[in-house]
Backbone as a printed PyTorch tensor [residue, N CA C, xyz], in Angstrom:
tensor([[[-54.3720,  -0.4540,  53.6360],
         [-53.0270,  -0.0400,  53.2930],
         [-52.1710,   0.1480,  54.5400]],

        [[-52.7750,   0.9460,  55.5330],
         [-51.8970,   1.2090,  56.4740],
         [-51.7240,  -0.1800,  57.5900]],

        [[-52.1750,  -1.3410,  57.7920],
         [-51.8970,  -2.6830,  57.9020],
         [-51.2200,  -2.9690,  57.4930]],

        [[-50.9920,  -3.0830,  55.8780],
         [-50.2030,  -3.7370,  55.1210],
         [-48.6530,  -3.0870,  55.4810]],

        [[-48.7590,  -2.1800,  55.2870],
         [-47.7020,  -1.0630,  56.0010],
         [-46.6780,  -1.4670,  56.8360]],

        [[-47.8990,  -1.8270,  57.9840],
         [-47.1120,  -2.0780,  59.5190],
         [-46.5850,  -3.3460,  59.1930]],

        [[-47.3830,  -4.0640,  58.9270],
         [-47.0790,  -5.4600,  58.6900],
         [-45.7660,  -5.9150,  58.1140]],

        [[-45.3120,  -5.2170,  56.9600],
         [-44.5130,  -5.3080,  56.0900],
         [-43.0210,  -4.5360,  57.5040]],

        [[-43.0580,  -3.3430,  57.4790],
         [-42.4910,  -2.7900,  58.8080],
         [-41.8650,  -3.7240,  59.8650]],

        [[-42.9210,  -4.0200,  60.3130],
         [-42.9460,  -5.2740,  62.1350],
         [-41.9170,  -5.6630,  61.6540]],

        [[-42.1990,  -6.3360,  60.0350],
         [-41.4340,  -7.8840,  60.1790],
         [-39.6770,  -8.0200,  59.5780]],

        [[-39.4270,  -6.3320,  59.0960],
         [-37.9640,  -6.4560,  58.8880],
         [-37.0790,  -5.9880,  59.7400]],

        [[-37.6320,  -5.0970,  60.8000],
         [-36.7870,  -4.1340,  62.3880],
         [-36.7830,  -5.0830,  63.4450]],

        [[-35.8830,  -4.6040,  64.1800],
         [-35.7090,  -5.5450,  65.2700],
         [-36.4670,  -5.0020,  66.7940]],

        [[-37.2150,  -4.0620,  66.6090],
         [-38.3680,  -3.6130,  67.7140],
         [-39.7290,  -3.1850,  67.0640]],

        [[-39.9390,  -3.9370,  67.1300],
         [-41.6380,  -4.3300,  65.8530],
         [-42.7340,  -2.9680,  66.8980]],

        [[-41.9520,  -2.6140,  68.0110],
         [-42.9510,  -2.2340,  69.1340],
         [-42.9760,  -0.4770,  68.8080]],

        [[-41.9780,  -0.0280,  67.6500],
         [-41.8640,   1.1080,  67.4670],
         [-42.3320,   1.6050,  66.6340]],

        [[-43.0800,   0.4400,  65.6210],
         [-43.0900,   1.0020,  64.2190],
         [-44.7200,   1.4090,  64.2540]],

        [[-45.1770,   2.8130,  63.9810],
         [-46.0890,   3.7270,  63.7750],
         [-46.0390,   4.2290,  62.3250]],

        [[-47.7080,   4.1640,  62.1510],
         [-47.9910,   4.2540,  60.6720],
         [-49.0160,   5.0220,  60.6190]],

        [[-48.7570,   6.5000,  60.3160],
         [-49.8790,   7.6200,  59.8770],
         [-50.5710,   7.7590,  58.5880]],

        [[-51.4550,   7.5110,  58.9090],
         [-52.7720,   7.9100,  57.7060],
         [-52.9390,   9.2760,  57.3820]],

        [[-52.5200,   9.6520,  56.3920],
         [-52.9930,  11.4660,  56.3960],
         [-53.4500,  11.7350,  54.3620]],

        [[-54.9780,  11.6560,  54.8940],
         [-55.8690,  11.7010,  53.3920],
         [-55.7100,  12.9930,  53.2080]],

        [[-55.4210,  12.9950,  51.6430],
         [-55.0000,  14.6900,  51.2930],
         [-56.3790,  14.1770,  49.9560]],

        [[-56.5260,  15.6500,  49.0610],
         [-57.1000,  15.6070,  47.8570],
         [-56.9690,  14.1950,  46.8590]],

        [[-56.1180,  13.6310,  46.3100],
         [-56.5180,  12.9260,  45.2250],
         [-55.6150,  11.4340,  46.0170]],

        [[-54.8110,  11.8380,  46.9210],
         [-54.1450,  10.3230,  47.3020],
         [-54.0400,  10.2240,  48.8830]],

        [[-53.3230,   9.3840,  49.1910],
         [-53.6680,   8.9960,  50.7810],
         [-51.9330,   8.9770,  50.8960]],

        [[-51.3870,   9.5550,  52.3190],
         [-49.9770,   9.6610,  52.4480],
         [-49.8930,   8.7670,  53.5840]],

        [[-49.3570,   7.9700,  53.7360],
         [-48.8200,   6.6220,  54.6120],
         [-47.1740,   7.2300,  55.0760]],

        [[-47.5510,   7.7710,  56.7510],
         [-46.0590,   8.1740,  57.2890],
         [-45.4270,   6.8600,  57.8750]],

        [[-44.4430,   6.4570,  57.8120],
         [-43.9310,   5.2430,  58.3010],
         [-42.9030,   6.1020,  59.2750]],

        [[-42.6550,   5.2500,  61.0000],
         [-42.0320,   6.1800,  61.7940],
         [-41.0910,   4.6360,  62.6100]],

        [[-40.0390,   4.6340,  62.5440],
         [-39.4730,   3.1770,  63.0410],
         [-38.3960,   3.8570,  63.8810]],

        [[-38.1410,   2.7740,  64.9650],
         [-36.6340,   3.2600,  65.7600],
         [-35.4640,   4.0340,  65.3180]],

        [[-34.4760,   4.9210,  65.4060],
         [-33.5350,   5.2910,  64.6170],
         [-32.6500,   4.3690,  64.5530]],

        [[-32.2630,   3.1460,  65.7240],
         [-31.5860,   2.0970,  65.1510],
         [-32.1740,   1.0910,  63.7810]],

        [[-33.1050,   0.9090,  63.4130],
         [-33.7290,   0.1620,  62.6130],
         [-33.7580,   0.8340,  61.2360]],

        [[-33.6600,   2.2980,  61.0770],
         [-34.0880,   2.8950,  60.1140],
         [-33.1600,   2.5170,  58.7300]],

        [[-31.8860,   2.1320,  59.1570],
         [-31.1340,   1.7560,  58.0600],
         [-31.6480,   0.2150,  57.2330]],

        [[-32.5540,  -0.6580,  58.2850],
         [-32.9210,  -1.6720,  57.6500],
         [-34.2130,  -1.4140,  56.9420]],

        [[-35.4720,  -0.2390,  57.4180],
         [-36.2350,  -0.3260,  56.4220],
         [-35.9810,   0.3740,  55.2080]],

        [[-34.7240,   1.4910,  55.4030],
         [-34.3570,   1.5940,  53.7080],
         [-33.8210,   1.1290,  53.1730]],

        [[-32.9770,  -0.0980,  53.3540],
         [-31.9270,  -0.7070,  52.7810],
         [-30.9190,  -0.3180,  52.1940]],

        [[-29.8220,  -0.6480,  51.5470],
         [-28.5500,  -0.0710,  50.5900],
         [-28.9130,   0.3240,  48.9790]],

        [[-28.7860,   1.3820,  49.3830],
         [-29.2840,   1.9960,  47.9760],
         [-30.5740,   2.3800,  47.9420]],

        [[-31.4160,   2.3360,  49.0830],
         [-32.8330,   2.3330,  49.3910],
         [-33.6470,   1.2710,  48.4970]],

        [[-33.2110,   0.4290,  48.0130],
         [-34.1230,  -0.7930,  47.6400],
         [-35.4160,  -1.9430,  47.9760]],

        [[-34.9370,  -1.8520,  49.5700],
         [-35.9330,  -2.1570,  50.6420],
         [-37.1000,  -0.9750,  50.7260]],

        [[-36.7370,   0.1590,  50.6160],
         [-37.5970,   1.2720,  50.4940],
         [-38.6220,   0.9210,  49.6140]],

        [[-37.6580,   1.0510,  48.2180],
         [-38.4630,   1.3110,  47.2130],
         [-39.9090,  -0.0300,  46.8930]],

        [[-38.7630,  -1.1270,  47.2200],
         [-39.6520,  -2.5970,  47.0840],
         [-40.9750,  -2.2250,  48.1890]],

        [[-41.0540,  -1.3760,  49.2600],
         [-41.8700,  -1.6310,  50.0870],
         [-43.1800,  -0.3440,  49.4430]],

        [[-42.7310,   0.6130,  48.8510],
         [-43.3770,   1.1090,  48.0690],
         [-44.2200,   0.7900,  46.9160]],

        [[-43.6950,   0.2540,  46.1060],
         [-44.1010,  -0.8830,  45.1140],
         [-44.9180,  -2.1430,  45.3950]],

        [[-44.9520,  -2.4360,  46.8120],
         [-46.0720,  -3.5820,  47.0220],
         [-46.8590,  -2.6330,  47.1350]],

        [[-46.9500,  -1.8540,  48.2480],
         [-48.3740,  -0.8060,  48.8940],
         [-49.0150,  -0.1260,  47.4780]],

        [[-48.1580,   0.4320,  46.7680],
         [-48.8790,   1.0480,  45.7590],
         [-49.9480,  -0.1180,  44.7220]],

        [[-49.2660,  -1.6140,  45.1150],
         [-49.7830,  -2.4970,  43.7980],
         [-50.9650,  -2.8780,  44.6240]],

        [[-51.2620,  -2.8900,  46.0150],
         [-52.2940,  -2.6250,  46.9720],
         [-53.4320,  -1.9200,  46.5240]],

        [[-52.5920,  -0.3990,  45.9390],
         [-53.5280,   0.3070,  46.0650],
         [-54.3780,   0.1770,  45.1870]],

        [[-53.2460,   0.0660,  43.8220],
         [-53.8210,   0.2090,  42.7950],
         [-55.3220,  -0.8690,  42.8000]],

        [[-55.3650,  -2.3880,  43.0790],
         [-56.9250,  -2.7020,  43.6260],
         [-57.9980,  -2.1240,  44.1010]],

        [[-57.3500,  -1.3630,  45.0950],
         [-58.4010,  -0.6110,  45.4420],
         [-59.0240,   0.8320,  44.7910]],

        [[-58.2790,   1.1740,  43.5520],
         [-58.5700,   2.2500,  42.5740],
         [-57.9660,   3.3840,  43.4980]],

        [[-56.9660,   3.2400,  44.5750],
         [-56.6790,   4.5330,  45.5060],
         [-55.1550,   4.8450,  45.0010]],

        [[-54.3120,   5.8170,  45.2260],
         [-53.0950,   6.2630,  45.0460],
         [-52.2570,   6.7480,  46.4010]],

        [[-51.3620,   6.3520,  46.9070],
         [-50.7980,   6.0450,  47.6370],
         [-49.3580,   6.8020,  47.6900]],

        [[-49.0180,   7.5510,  49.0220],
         [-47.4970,   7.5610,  49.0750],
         [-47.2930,   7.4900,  50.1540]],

        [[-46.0570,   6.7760,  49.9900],
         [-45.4110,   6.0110,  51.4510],
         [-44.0700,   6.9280,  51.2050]],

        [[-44.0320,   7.4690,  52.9600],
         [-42.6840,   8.3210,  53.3610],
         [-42.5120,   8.0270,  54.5450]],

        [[-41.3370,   7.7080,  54.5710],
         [-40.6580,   7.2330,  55.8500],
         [-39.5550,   8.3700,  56.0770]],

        [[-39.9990,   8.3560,  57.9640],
         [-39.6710,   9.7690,  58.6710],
         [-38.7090,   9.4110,  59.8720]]])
């Protein structure tokens, strides 16, 4: 998950060299911190946060394969 993460990340900011992705396993799900440049940050949420949400919606359909539950927050 947290690959898929970065991966997805790298490839829409324009300094691929910033983007950091925390793993932090709690009780029943796994929390994915996403941490990108403050210039970039408007492109990984997009207008209306749609880019957000779409990037949520792959990772979770990730997860769901792997029988795990997932939340992605970007900081």
């Amino acid at each position: 998950m947290k690959e898929l993460l970065a991966t997805i990340a790298k490839s829409l900011v324009d300094n691929p060299s910033m983007v950091q992705v925390n793993e932090v396993a709690e009780e029943e799900s796994i929390k994915l911190e996403l941490k990108v440049a403050p210039e970039d940050m408007g492109k990984v949420i997009g207008k209306q946060g749609r880019i957000a949400k779409a990037i949520r919606t792959v990772v979770k359909a990730a997860a769901i394969k792997e029988n795990k539950r997932v939340v992605v927050e970007i900081i």
